[in-house]
ZAROVEX-336557 format. One line per field, with one value per residue (C-alpha): residue in three letters; x, y, z. Coordinates in nm, 2 decimals, m for minus. Layout:
N
resn = [ALA;...];
xx = [X;...];
yy = [Y;...];
zz = [Z;...];
END
This chain:
95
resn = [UNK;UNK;UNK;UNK;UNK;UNK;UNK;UNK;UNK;UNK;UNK;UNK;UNK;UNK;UNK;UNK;UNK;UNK;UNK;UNK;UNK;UNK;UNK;UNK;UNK;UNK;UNK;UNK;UNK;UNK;UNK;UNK;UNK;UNK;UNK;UNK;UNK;UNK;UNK;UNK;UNK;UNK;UNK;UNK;UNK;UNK;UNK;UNK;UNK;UNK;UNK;UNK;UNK;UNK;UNK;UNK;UNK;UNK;UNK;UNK;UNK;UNK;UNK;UNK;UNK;UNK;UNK;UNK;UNK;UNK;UNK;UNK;UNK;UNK;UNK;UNK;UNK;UNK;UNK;UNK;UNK;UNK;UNK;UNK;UNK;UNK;UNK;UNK;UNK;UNK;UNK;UNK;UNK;UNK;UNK];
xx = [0.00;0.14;m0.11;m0.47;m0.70;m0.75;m1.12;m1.28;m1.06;m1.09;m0.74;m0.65;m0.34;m0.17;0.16;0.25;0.56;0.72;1.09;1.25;1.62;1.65;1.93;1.70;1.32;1.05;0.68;0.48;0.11;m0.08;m0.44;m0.69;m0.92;m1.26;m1.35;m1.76;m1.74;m1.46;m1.35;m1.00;m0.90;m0.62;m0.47;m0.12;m0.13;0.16;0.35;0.69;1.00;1.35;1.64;1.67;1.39;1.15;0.73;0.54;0.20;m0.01;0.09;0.03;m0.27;m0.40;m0.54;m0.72;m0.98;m0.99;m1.25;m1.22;m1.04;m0.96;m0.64;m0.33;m0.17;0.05;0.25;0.57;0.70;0.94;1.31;1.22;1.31;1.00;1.00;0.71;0.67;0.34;0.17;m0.11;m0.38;m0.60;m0.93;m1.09;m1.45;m1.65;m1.92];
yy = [0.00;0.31;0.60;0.55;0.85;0.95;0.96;1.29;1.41;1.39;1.37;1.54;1.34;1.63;1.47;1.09;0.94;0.61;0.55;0.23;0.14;m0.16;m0.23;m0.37;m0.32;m0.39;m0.39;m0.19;m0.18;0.14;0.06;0.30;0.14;0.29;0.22;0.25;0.00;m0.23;m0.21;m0.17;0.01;0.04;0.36;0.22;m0.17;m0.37;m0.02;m0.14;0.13;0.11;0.04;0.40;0.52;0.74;0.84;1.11;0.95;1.21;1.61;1.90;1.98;1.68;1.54;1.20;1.26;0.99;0.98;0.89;0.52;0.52;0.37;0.37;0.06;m0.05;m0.40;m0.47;m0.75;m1.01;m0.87;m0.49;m0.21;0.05;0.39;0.63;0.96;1.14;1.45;1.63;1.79;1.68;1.89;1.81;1.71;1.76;1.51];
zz = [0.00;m0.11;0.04;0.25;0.25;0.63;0.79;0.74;0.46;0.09;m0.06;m0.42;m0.49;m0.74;m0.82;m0.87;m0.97;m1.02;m1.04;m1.10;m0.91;m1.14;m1.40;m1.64;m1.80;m1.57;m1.51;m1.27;m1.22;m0.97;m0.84;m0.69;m0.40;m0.38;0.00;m0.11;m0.35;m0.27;m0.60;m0.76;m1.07;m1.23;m1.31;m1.47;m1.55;m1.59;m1.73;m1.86;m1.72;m1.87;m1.57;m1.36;m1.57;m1.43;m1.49;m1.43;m1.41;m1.22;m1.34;m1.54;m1.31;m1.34;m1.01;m0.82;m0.56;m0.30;m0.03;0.30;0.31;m0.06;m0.10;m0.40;m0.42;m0.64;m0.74;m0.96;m1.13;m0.91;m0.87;m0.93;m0.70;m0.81;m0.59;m0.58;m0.43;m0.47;m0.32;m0.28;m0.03;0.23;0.29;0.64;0.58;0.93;0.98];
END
């Protein structure tokens, strides 16, 4: 798991990106987990990155609102060394 939306905030996730420490081509795959549906979706899948290559998947003023408990996940092919940094802002919801 990468990032979980807190309780009472909604989350615009404004930057997102992937960097690989691998010698060698390898496959990454990001998922977004919508906490009211239990359901995932994939926002890269199985995205191939050349060794020390880097992706900006989320920018430009681009943005993904999570809700409360929404979750990014993401998963990489066996012997990769994927890093990702992302940022954004969390607005406080009162209930």
């Amino acid at each position: 798991m990468i990032y979980t939306c807190p309780n009472n905030f909604i989350s615009l996730i404004k930057f997102l990106h992937v960097s690989s420490g691998s010698s060698s081509t390898k496959k990454y795959s990001l998922q977004w987990y919508e906490a009211a549906t239990t359901t995932y979706h994939f926002i890269i899948d199985e995205n191939s990155i050349a060794g020390h290559g880097i992706e900006e998947v989320i920018e430009g003023g681009a943005f993904l609102a999570l809700a409360a408990g929404d979750k990014i996940v993401g998963f990489e092919e066996s012997s990769s060394d994927f890093h990702v940094i992302l940022s954004g802002e969390e607005h406080y919801q009162p209930t």
